[in-house]
C-alpha positions in Angstrom: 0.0 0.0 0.0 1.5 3.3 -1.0 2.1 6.5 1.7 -1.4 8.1 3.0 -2.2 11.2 0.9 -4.2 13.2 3.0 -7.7 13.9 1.2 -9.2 16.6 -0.6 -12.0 18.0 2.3 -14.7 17.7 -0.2 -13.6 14.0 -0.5 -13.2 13.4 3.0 -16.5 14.9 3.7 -18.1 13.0 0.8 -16.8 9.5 2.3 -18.0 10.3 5.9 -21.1 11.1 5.0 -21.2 7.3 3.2 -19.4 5.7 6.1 -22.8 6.7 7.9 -25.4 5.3 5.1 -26.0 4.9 1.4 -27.3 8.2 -0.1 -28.5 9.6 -3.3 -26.5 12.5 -4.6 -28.6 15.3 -3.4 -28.8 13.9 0.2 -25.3 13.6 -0.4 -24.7 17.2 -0.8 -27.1 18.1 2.1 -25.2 15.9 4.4 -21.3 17.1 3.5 -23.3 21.0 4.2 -24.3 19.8 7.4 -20.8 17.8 8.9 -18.8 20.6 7.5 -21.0 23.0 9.6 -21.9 24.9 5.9 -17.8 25.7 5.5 -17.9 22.9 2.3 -21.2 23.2 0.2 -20.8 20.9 -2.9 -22.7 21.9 -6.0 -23.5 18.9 -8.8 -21.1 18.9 -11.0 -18.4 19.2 -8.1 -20.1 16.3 -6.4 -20.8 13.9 -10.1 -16.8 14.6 -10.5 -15.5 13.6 -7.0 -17.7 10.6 -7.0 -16.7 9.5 -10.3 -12.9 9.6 -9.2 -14.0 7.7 -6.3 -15.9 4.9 -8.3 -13.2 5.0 -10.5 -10.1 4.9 -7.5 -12.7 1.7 -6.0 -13.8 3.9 -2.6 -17.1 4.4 -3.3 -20.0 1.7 -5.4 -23.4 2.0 -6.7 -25.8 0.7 -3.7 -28.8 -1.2 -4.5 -31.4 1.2 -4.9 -34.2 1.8 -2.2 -37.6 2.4 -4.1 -39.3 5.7 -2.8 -42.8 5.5 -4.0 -43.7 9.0 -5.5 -40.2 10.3 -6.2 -38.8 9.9 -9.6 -35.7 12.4 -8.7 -34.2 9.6 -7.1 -31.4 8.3 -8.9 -28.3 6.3 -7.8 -27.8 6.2 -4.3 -24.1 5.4 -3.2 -22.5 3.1 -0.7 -18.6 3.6 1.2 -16.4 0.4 -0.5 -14.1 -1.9 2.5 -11.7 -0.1 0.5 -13.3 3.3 1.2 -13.5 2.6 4.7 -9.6 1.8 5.0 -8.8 4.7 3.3 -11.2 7.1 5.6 -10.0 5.2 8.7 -6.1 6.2 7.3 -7.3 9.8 6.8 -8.7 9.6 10.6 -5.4 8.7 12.0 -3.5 11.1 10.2 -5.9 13.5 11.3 -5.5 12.5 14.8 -1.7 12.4 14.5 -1.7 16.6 13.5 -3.9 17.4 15.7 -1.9 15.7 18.4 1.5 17.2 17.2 -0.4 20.4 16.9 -1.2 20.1 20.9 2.3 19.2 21.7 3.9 22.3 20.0 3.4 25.0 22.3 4.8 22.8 25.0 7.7 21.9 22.8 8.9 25.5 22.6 11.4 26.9 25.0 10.2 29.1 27.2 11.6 32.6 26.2 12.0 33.8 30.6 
């Protein structure tokens, strides 16, 4: 396996919403608005392209699609891969690692008394 890359935060957004449940793409975008607290706000054609690179890189699959009665806007509705999930779990400790260095710094500096 080659070195973690951290991720884009579009596509770490995009695979922590999934890692929660399958979703279409609109409830897709709704959800990466709502974890990001509004700071990442996806439009379609942003979305359509990160999820094809995803499909494409194996992170992300087609789910079987739920049947809403009375809603033919539903289209695809997409599901986190195992290999997804590796891949967000790598970006989680890498995460934690900064933000532990991060914490460590002021302490690591010489007091300038």
């Amino acid at each position: 396996m080659k070195p973690h890359q951290p991720l884009k935060p579009a596509v770490f957004h995009i695979l922590l919403a999934l890692a929660q449940q399958d979703l279409h793409g609109y409830a897709l975008m709704q959800a990466v608005g709502e974890q990001s607290g509004g700071r990442i706000l996806l439009r379609t054609g942003s979305l359509y392209r990160h999820l094809g690179a995803l499909i494409d890189e194996g992170l992300v699959g087609e789910a079987p699609r739920r049947r809403q009665v009375g809603d033919p806007r539903r289209g695809t509705d997409y599901r986190l891969t195992a290999r997804g999930r590796d891949v967000l779990e790598q970006e989680r400790l890498y995460l934690t690692e900064v933000v532990t260095l991060k914490a460590l710094r002021p302490a690591l500096r010489k007091d300038p008394a």
